[in-house]
C-alpha positions as CSV (number, residue, x, y, z in Angstrom):
1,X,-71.1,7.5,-140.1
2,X,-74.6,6.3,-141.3
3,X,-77.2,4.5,-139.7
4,X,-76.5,1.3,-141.9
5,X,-72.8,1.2,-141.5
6,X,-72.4,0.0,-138.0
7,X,-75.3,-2.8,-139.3
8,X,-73.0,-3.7,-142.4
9,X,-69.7,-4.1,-140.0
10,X,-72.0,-6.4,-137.4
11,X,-72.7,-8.6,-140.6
12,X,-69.1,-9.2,-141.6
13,X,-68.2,-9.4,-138.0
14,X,-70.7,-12.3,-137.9
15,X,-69.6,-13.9,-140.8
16,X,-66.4,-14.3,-139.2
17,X,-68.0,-15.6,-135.8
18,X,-69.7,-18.1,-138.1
19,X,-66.6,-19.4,-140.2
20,X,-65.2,-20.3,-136.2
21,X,-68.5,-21.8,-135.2
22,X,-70.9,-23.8,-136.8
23,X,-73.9,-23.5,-134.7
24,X,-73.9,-20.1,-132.8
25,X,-72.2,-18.5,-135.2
26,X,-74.7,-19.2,-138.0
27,X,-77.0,-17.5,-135.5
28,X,-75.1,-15.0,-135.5
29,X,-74.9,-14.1,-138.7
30,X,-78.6,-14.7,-139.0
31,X,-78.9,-12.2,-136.0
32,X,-77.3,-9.6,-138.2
33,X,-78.9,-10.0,-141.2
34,X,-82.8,-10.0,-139.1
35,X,-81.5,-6.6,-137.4
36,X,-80.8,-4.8,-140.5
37,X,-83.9,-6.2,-142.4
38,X,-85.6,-4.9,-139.3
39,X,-83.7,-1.2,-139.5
40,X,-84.8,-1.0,-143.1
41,X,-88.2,-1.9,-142.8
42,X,-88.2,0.8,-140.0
43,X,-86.8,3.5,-142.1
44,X,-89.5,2.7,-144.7
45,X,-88.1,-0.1,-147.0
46,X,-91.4,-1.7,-147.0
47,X,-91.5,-5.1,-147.8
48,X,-92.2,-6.4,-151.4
49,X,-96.2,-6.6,-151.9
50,X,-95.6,-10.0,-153.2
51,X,-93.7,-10.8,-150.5
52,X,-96.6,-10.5,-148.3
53,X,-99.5,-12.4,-150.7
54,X,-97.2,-15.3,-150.8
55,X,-96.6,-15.1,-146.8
56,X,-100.0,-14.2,-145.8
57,X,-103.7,-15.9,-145.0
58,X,-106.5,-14.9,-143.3
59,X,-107.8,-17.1,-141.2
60,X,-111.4,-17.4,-139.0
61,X,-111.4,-18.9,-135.3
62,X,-113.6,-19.7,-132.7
63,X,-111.9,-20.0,-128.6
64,X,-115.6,-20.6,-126.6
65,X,-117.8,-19.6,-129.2
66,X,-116.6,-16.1,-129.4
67,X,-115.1,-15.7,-133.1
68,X,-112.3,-13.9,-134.2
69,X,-110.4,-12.9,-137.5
70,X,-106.8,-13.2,-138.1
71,X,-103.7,-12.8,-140.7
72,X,-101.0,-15.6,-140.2
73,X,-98.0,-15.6,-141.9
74,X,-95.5,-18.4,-142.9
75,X,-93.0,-19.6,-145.2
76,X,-92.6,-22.8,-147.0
77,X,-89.8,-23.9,-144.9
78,X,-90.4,-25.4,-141.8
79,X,-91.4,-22.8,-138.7
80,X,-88.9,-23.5,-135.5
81,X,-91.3,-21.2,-133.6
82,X,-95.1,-20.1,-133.5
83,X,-95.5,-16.5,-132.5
84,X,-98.5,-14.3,-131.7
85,X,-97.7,-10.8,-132.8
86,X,-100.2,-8.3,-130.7
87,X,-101.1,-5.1,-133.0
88,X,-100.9,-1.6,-131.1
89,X,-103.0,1.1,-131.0
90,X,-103.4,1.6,-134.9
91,X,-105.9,2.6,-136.7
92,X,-105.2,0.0,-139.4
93,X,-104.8,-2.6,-136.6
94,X,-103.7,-5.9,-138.5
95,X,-103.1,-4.3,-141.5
96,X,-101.0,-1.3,-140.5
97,X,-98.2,-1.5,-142.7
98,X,-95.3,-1.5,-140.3
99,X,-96.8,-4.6,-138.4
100,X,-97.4,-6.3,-141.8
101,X,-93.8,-6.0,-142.2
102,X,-92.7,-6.9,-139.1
103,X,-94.3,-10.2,-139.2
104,X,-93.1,-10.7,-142.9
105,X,-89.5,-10.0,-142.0
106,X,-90.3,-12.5,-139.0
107,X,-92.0,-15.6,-140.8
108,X,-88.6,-15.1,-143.2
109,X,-86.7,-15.7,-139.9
110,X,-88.5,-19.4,-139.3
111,X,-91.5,-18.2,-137.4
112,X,-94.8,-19.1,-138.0
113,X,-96.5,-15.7,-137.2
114,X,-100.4,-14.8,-136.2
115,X,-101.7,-11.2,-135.9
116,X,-105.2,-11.2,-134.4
117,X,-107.8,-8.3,-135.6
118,X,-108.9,-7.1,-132.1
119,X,-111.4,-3.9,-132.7
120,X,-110.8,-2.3,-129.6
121,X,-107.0,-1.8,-130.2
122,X,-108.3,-0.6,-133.7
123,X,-110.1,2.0,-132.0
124,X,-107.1,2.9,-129.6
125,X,-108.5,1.4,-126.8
126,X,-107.8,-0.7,-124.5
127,X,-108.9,-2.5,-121.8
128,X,-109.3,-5.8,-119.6
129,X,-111.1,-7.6,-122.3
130,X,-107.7,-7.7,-124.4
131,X,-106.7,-10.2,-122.1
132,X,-109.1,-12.7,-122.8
133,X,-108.8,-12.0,-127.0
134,X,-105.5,-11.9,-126.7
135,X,-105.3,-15.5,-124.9
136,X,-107.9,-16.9,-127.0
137,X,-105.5,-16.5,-129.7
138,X,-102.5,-17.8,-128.0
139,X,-104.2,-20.7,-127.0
140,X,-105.3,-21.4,-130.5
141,X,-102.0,-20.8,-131.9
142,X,-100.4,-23.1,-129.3
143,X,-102.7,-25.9,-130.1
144,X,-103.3,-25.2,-134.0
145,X,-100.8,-28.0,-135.1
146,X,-102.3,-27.1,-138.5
147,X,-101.1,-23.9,-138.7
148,X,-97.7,-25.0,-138.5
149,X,-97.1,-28.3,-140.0
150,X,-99.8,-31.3,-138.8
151,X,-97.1,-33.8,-139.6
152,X,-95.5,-32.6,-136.9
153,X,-96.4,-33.4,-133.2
154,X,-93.2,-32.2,-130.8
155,X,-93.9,-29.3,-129.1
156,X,-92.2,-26.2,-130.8
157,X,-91.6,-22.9,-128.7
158,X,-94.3,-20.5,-128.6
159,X,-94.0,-16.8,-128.3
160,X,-95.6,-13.9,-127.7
161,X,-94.6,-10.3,-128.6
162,X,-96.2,-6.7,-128.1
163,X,-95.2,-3.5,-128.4
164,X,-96.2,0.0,-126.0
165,X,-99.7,-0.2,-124.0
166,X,-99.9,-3.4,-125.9
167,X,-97.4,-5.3,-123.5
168,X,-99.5,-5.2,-120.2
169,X,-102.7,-6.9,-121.1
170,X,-100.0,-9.5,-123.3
171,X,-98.5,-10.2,-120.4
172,X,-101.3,-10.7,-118.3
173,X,-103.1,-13.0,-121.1
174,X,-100.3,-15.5,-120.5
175,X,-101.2,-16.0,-116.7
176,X,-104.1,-16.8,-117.7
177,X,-105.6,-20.5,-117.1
178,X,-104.5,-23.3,-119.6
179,X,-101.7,-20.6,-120.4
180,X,-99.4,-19.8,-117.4
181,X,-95.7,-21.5,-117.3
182,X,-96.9,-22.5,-121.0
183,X,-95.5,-19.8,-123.3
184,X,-92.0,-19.9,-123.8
185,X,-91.2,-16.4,-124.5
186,X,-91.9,-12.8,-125.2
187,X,-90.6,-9.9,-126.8
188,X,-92.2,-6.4,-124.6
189,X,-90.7,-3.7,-127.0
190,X,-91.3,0.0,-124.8
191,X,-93.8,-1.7,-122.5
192,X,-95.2,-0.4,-118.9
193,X,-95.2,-1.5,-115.5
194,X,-97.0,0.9,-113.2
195,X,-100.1,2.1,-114.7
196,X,-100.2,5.0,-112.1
197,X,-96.5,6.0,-113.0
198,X,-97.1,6.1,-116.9
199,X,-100.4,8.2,-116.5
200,X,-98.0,10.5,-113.8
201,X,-95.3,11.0,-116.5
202,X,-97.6,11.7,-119.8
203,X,-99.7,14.2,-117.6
204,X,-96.8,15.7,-115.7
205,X,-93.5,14.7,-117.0
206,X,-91.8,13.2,-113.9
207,X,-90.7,9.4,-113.5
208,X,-88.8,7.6,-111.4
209,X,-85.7,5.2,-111.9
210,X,-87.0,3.6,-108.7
211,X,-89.9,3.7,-106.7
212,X,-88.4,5.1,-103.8
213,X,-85.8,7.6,-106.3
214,X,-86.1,11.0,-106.8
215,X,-88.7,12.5,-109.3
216,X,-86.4,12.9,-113.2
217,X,-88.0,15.6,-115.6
218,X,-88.7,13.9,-118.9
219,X,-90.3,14.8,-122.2
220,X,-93.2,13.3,-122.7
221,X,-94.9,13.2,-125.9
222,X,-98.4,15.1,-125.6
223,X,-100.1,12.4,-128.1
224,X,-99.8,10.2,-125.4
225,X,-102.0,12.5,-122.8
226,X,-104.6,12.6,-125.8
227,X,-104.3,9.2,-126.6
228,X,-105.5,8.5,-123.2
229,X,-108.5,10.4,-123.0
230,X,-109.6,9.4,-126.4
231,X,-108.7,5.5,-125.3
232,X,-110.1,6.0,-121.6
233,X,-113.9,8.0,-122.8
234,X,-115.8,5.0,-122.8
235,X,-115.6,4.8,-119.2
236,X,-117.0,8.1,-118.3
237,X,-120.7,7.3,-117.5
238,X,-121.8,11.2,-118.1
239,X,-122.6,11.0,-122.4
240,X,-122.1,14.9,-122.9
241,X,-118.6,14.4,-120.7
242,X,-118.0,11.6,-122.9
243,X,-118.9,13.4,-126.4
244,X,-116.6,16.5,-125.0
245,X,-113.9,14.4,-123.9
246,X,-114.2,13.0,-127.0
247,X,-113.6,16.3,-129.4
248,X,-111.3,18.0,-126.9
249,X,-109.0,14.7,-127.6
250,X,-109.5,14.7,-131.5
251,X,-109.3,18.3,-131.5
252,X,-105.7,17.6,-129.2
253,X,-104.8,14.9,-131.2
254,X,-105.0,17.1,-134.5
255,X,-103.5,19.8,-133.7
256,X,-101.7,20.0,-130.2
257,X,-101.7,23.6,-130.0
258,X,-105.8,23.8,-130.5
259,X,-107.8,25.5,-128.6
260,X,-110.2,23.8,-126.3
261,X,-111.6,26.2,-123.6
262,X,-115.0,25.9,-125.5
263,X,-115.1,22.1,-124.9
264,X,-114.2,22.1,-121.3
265,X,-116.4,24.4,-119.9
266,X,-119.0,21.5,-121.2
267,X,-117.7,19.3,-118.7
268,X,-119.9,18.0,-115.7
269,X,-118.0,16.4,-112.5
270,X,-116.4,13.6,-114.3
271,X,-115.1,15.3,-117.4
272,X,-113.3,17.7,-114.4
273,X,-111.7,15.1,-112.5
274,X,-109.8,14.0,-115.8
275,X,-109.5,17.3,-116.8
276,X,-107.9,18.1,-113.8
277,X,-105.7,15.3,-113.6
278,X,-104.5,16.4,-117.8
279,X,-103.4,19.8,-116.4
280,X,-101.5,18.7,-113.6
281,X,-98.2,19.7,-112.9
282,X,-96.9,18.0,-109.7
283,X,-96.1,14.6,-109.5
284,X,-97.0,14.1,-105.9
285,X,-100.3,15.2,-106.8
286,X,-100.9,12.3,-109.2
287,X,-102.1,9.8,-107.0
288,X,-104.6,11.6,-105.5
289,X,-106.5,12.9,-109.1
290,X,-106.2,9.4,-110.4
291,X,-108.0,8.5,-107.4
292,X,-110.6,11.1,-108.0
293,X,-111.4,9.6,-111.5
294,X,-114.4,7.9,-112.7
295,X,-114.9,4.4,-111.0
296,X,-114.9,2.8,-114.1
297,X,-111.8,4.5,-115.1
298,X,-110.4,3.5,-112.2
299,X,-111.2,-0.2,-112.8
300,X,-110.1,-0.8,-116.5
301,X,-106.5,0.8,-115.2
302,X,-106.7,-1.3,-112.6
303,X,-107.2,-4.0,-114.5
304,X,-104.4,-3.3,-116.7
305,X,-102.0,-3.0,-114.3
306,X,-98.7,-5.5,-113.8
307,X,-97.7,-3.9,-110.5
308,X,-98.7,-6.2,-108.0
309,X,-99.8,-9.2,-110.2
310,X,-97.9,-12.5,-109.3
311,X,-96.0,-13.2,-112.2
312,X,-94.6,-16.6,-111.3
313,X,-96.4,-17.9,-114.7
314,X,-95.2,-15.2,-116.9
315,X,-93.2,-16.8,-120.1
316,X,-90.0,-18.2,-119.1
317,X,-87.7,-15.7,-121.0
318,X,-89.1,-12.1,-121.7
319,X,-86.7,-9.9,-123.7
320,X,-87.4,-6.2,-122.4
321,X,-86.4,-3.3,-125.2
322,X,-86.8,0.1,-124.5
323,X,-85.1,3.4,-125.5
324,X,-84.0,5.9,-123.1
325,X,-85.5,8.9,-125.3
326,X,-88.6,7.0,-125.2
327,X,-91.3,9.7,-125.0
328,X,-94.2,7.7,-124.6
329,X,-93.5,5.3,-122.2
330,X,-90.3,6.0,-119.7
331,X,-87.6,3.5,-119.5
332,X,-88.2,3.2,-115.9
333,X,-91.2,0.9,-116.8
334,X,-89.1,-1.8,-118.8
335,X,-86.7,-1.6,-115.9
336,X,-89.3,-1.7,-113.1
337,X,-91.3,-4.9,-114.7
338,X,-87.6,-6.8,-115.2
339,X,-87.1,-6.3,-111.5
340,X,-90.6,-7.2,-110.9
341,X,-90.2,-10.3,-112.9
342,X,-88.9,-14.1,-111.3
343,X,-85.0,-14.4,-111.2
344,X,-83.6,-15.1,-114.6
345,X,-86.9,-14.4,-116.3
346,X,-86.5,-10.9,-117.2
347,X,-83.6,-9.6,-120.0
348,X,-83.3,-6.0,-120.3
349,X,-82.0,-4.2,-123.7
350,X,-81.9,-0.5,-122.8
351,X,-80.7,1.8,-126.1
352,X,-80.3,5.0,-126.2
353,X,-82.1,6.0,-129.4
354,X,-85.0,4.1,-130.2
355,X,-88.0,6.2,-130.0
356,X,-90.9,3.9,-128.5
357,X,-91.0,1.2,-131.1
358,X,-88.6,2.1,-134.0
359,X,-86.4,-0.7,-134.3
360,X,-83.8,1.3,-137.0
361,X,-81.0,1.4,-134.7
362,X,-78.8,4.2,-133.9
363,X,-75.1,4.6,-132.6
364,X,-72.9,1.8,-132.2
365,X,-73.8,1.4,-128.8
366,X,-77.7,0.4,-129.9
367,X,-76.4,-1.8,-132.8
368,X,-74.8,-4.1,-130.2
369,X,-77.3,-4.0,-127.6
370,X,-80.2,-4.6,-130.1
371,X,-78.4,-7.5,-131.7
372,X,-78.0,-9.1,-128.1
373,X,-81.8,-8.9,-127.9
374,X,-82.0,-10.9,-131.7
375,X,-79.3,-13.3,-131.0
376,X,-81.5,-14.0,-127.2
377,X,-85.0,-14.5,-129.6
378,X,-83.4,-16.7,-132.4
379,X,-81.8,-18.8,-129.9
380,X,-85.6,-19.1,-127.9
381,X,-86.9,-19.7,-131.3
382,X,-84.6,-22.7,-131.7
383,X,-85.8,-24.1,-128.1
384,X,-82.6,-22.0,-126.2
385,X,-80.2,-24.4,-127.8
């Protein structure tokens, strides 16, 4: 059977929900028809270019005189909800073709959407200052009534949604002051929990489905190890570590099979420790090399990390998605933060196919589940009604 069948059957199944029930099963329906848009934009039905002109502005903004540059994106029709879409680590940033889709696909589905430029994300990078960007631009969005409609003055639901390494400092921007127990909702799609256990299972392959389980032998996708050192170089004080680190990653990154014995035997004390921590094999050695690396290493994961953070402001209703052949980030993470999260907060969507942040769902099984996780953000975007 074909990706798009299951979808297909889900919309006439909703159809018929909808022909028993007015309000929910409109929804429903409206679920169904968001989830396939959302496959086929996935599996490279890009949206019309016309689409997108008539949808999208760019917009300037200033949050305590420091300025920023973003796309919002809107229909005609009256938003139900503002959203702040957070890009990933692409080098096209706002513009990178499968966000500009998404947040099409989304302002279609009654959301007014805004997708911030941040340069360090850009760069794959990041760091504690996407905290603060990213809350500057939730707080605008939240009290922009002119982005939205200035005739109107009720308060509508306000989201936010991130997808990968993105989630943390998303998450942690809405604890921030002015924004805690403020945003309504957010949408973590193959987000972390444990800094230390995500760098353990890129550099290693081990995880665990609890912190006190036994150590599971993944798959980890070696971009992610390369991504890291080319996102992390900035912090290495040394500048020929930094310049070696640097090529050995782009060199990585190009071709994972590269050679890099030239590069390494450049590196001074700090290039090793992170060296060292790359080649490791043994989980239970983890701890101990990240602990050897560079202080200010050490800091911006630090700062990054949701393990240990009170999260009694965190957005009243987070929906969790994460696939179980996720080779990026493990599933454990998505599981660990919606234990980690207050009673009733936290609504986890595990599928089994899903591939980080591809949203073209799989078997049967992942049609359902990911549907569940629609039908839970249309109802937020309605106020939960």
């Amino acid at each position: 059977m074909s990706k798009r069948r299951p979808i297909i059957i889900l919309v006439l199944a909703a159809g018929l929900a909808g022909a028993l029930s007015v309000g929910p099963g409109r929804r429903a329906i409206e679920s169904a028809l968001l989830l396939r848009e959302l496959g086929a934009s996935a599996a490279s039905a890009e949206v019309a270019s016309q689409d997108i002109s008539a949808l999208r502005r760019t917009i300037a903004f200033t949050v305590a005189g420091r300025s920023y540059a973003a796309d919002f994106y809107r229909t005609t029709a009256e938003p139900r909800a503002a959203l702040l879409l957070v890009p990933g680590l692409a080098p096209d940033g706002k513009d990178d073709r499968r966000l500009v889709d998404l947040a099409v696909i989304l302002a279609r589905a009654r959301f007014a959407v805004l997708v911030p430029d941040i340069a360090s994300l850009r760069a794959q990078r990041v760091s504690a200052e996407n905290v603060r960007q990213i809350a500057d631009a939730l707080g605008y969005l939240a009290t922009a009534d002119d982005l939205v409609d200035e005739t109107i003055k009720a308060p509508r639901p306000l989201g936010i949604a991130a997808v990968s390494y993105s989630v943390g400092p998303a998450l942690l921007a809405t604890l921030q002051s002015g924004l805690a127990a403020r945003v309504d909702f957010m949408v973590a799609i193959g987000g972390y929990y444990d800094v230390e256990a995500v760098v353990t299972y890129f550099t290693t392959g081990y995880f665990r489905d609890a912190a006190d389980g036994p150590w599971t032998k993944g798959t980890p996708n070696e971009y992610g190890k390369w991504l890291f050192v080319g996102a992390n170089s900035d912090a290495v004080m040394d500048m020929r570590d930094r310049i070696a680190l640097q090529a050995i990653a782009a060199r990585r990154m190009a071709d994972n099979g590269a050679g890099i014995d030239d590069l390494t035997a450049l590196l001074g004390p700090e290039g090793r420790s992170i060296q060292a921590l790359l080649a490791n094999q043994d989980p239970d050695a983890a701890p101990q090399l990240i602990a050897g690396l560079p202080a200010k290493l050490r800091e911006n994961l630090g700062a990054l990390d949701l393990r240990g953070h009170d999260l009694a402001g965190a957005p009243r209703d987070i929906i969790l998605i994460h696939g179980r052949d996720d080779r990026i980030i493990p599933v454990s993470e998505s599981i660990g933060l919606a234990a980690a999260l207050p009673a009733d907060r936290g609504h986890l969507y595990v599928v089994g196919h899903l591939a980080h942040a591809d949203l073209e769902p799989g078997d049967w099984g992942d049609v359902l589940t990911l549907w569940q996780a629609t039908y839970r953000l249309l109802r937020l975007r309605d106020g939960g009604e």
